[in-house]
N, C-alpha and C positions, 0 to 999 in steps of 0.2 A: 038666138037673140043677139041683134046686131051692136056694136060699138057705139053708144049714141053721145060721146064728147069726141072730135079727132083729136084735138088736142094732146087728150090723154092718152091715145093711140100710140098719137108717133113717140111720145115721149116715153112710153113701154116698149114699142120698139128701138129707140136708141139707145134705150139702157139694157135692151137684152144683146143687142148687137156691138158695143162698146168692147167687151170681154174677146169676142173675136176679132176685133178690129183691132186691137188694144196686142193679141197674138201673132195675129199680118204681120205686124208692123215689124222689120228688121234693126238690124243694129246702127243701120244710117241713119232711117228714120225718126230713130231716139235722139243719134245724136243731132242730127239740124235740130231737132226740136230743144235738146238741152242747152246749144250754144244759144239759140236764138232765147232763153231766158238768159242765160252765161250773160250776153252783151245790155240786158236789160238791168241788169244788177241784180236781178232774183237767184242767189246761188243758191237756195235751200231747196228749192225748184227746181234748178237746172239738176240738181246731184241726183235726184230722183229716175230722170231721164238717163243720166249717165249710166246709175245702175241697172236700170234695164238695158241700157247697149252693152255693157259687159255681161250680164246674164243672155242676152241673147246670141252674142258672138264672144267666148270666152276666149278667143286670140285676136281679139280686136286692139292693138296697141294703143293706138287712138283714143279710144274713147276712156281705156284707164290713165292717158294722160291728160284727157278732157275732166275726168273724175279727181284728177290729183289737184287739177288748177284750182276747180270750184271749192276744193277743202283749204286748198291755201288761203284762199279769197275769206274763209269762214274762219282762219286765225286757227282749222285745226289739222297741225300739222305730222304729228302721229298718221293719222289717216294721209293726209297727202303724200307724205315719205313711203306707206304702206301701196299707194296706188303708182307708185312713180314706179319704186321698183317689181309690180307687176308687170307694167310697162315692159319696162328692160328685160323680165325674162323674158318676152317676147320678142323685142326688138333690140338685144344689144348693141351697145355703142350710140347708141341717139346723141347725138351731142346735145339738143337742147335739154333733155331727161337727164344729163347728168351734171349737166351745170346746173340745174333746179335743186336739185338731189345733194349738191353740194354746197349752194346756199343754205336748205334745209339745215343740211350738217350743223353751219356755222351758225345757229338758231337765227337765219333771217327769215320773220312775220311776213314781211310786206319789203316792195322796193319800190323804186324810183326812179324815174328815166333821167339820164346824164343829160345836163345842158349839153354838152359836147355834142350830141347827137342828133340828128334831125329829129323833130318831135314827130312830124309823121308816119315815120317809119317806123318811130316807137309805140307811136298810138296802134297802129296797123296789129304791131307785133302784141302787145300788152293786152291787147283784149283777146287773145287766142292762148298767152300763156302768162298767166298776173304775176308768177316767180321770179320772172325772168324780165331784167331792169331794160337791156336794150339785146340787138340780136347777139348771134354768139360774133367774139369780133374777129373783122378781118383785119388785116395788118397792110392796110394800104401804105402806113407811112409806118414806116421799122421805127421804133422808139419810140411814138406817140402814148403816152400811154391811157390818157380819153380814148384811144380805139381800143382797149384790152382791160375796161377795168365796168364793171357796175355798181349802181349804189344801192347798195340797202340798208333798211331801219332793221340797228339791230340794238337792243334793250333802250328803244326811245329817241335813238338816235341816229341820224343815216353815216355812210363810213363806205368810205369808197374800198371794193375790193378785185384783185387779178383773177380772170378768169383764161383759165387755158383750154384751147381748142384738142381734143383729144383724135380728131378725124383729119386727116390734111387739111390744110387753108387755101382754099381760091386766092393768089395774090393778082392783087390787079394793076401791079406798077411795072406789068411788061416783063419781069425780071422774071429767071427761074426759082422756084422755091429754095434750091443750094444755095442763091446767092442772101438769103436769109439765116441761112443755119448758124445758127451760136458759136457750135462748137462742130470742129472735122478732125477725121482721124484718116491717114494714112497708111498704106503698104506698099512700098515701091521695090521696083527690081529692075536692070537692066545691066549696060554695059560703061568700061570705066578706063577712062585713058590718065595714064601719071608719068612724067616726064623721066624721072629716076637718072636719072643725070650720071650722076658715080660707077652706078652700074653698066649703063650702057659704055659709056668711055672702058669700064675696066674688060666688057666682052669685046670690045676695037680692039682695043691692047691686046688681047691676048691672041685673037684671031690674026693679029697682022704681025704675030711674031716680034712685038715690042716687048713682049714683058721681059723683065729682066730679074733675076734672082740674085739676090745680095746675101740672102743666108750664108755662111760659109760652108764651104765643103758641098755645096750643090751646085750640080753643075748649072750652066747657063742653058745649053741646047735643050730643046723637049720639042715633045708634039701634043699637038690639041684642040680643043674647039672651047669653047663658051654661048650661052644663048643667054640674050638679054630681051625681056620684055615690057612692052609698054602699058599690054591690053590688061582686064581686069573684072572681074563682075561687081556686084555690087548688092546688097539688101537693106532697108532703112526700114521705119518707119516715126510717123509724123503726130504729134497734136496739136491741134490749132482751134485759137480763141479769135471769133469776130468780131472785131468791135463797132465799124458800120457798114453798110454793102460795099465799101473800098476798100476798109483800113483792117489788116489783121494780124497778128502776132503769132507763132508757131515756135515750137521747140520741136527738136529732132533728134534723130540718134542713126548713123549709118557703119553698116560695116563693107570695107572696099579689101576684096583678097586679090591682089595683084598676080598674076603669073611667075613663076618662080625662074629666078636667075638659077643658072648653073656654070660651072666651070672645071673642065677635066684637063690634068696634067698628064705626060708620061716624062718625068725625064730620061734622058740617052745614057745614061750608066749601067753598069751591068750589077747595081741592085736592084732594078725593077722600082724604084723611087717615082711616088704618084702624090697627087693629091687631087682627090673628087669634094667638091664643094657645091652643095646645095641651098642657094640664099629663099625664104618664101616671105615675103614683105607682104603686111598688113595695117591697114587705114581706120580706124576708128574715129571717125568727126562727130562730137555734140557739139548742137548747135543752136543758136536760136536767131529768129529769121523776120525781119517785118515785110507784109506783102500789100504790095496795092494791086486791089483787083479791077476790072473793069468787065462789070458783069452783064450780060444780055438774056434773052429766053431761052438759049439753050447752053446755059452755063455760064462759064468766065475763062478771062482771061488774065492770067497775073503777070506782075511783076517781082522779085523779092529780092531781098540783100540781108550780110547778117555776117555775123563772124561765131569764133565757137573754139572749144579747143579742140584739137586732131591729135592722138592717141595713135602713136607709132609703134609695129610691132615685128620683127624680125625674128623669123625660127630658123635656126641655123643648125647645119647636120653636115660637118665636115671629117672625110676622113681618108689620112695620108699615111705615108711611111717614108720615112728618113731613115733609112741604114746607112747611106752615105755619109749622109751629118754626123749620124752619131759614132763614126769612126769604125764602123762594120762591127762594133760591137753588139749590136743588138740587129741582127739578120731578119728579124722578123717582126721589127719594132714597129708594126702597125696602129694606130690611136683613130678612134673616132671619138668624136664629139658631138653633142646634140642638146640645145638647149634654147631659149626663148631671151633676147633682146630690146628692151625698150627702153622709149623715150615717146617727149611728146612738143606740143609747141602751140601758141595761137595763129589760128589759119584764118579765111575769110574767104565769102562765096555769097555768088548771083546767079538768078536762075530767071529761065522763064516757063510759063507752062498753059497748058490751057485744059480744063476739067470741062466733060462733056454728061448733063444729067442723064441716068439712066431710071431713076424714078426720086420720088421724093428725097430719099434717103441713102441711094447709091450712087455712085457714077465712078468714071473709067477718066485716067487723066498721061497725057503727054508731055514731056516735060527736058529739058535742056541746062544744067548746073554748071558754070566752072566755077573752079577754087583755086587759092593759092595759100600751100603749105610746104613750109621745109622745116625739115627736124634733123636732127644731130644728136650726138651724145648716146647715143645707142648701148646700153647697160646690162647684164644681167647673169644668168648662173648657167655652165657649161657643166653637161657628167658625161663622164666616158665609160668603155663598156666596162670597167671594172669599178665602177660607182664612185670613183674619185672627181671630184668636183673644185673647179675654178674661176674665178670674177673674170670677164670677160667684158670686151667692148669691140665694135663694129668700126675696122681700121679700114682706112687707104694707103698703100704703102707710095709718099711720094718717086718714090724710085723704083716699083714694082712696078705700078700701073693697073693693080691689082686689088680686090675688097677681099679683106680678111679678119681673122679676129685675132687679139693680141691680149694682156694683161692690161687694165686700163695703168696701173703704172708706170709699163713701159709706151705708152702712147704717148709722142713726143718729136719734133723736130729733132732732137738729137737721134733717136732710130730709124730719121727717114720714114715715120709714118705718122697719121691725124686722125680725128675721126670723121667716118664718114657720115656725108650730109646727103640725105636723100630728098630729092625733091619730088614730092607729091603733088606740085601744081599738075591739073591737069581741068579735065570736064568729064559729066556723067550725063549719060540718055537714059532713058528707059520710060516705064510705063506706069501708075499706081491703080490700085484700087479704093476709089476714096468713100468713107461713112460721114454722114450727117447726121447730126444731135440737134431740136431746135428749141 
């Protein structure tokens, strides 16, 4: 007995074929369909769909961030928070999913696209994610802060708030991302030239057979050599605050270990009368530093200047025997000495250098320092090997030609000796490895 209304035919078959139609149908398929009610304002509709694109593809990010949006839109946001971070387990780090998510947090209902913004790129955006007031921002112009903030209504009221890019930022002002970063931190290391004046004069002296010995009872003749050095290494490190892509402030801290002076006597008597002296000079500069940069796409180039105090440090380890001096009464009257020397002074220093990005966050830097420091007054506590202990200070004997250490009471014009002044002007090379913070 045949079908005598079609009608009623076809309409039996699309309701028996719907069920399977309705199974076909993928996780894309729901979701074009859920956005296309999404954009018509039917969110109670669209979420229906959505829930079938996540039942059908349960690692579909998308569609449970499609499902988050429509609950926002519906003012319930329990549920959107719950779909957001479904979302993330799947796709961490979304930046737009977590700036939503941290709206959420801050109980923003509903937002609002910033004057500041072009309205069409807001509208574009706003109808694909309604949490999210304008995109996430880029920082075309550093300090703007209509490029970095959104507005939401939050208890009645809209209130502008900062939102931070968790993923690097595309800048589009040509610059490299470093010439953005807030905050940089240095390690440097290389090599370190310091004039040292006193000392080199006092190894001439003695190498050319000037020095003269005024002690009495010792004789004048001797043999010997002296080495004085200029070279030096160096280790710092840096932190520095930017305050625009030119202008930036730095504080530092360097340590410069100079090569060590030496100086060997023998005098020509038949007590075997010596004296070995080992000078090791050290430089500690803090410092703070303003820099103008001039920054391009692959890095910068600075300028800087600064002064700081400089932390002078002398370790001294000398040891001689006077049997002659002391009237051959003590034949074996050997003394060493061995102890630490300071002083310090305000010094001052220019550099230039040029930092080359090795990725967002890192990069490699060249760099050129001199400074000018002189220190004097050299102070501190001598022990010998039988733990007796002496005030001491770092002398130049005018009539010697010679750096040695004496009691700073007797340091005086009247004994023919001063103290000595070391001059640390010089320049440092070397290389850093610099961090970015932004």
């Amino acid at each position: 007995m045949g079908m005598r209304n079609p009608t009623t035919f076809l309409g039996l078959t699309l309701l028996l074929a719907a069920p399977a139609c309705l199974m076909a149908a993928n996780s894309q398929d729901f979701k074009e369909g859920g956005m296309a009610l999404y954009r018509a304002g039917q969110y109670a509709k669209a979420l229906d769909y959505f829930n079938n694109a996540v039942q059908a593809d349960p690692n579909d990010w998308q569609a449970y961030e499609d499902l988050g949006d429509s609950y926002s839109k519906m003012d319930d946001l329990a549920n959107a928070k719950n779909a957001y971070q479904k979302s993330l387990q799947i796709h961490p780090n979304n930046p737009t999913v977590l700036v939503l998510l941290d709206n959420l947090d801050d109980g923003a209902a509903e937002t609002s696209p910033s004057t500041t913004q072009d309205n069409s790129n807001f509208n574009n955006l706003s109808q694909d994610h309604p949490a999210l007031a304008q995109p996430t921002p880029s920082t075309d112009q550093m300090g703007n802060d209509d490029s970095q903030t959104v507005i939401i209504r939050r208890r009645g009221r809209f209130r502008r708030r900062p939102v931070y890019e968790p993923l690097p930022v595309n800048y589009k002002d040509g610059l490299n991302p470093i010439d953005h970063a807030r905050i940089w931190a240095k390690l440097e290391l290389g090599y370190s030239y310091s004039q040292l004046g006193e000392l080199t004069n006092a190894a001439n002296n003695l190498n050319s057979g000037a020095y003269v010995n005024a002690d009495p009872g010792l004789p004048i003749a001797y043999t010997g050599n002296s080495l004085a050095s200029n070279s030096g290494l160096h280790l710092g490190a840096e932190l520095g605050f930017l305050l625009n892509p030119n202008i930036g402030i730095a504080f530092g801290i360097k340590g410069i270990a100079m090569n060590d002076f030496t100086a060997n006597v023998a005098y020509q008597d038949s007590f075997n009368d010596f004296e070995d002296e080992r000078l090791s000079p050290y430089l500690i500069p803090m410092t703070m530093d303003f820099y103008f940069f001039l920054p391009d796409a692959g890095g910068r180039f600075y300028l800087k200047a600064g002064a700081g105090y400089y932390l002078g440090s002398i370790h001294l380890d000398e040891t001689y025997n006077y049997s002659n001096f002391y009237n051959q009464h003590e034949s074996t009257a050997t003394e060493n000495w061995i102890g630490d020397l300071y002083s310090g002074n305000v010094g001052f220093q220019l550099g230039i250098g040029r930092e080359f990005a090795i990725s967002r966050r890192f990069g490699i830097e060249l760099y050129a320092e001199g400074r000018y420091a002189k220190i004097t007054n050299f102070r501190g506590t001598l022990t010998d090997q039988d733990g007796n202990t002496v005030d001491a200070a770092l002398v130049t004997g005018a009539n010697k030609g010679v750096v040695d250490f004496d009691t700073p009471s007797s340091v005086g014009s009247a004994n023919g000796e001063n103290y000595t002044t070391l001059d640390f002007t010089g320049f440092d090379v070397g290389f850093s490895l610099n961090f970015y913070s932004y």
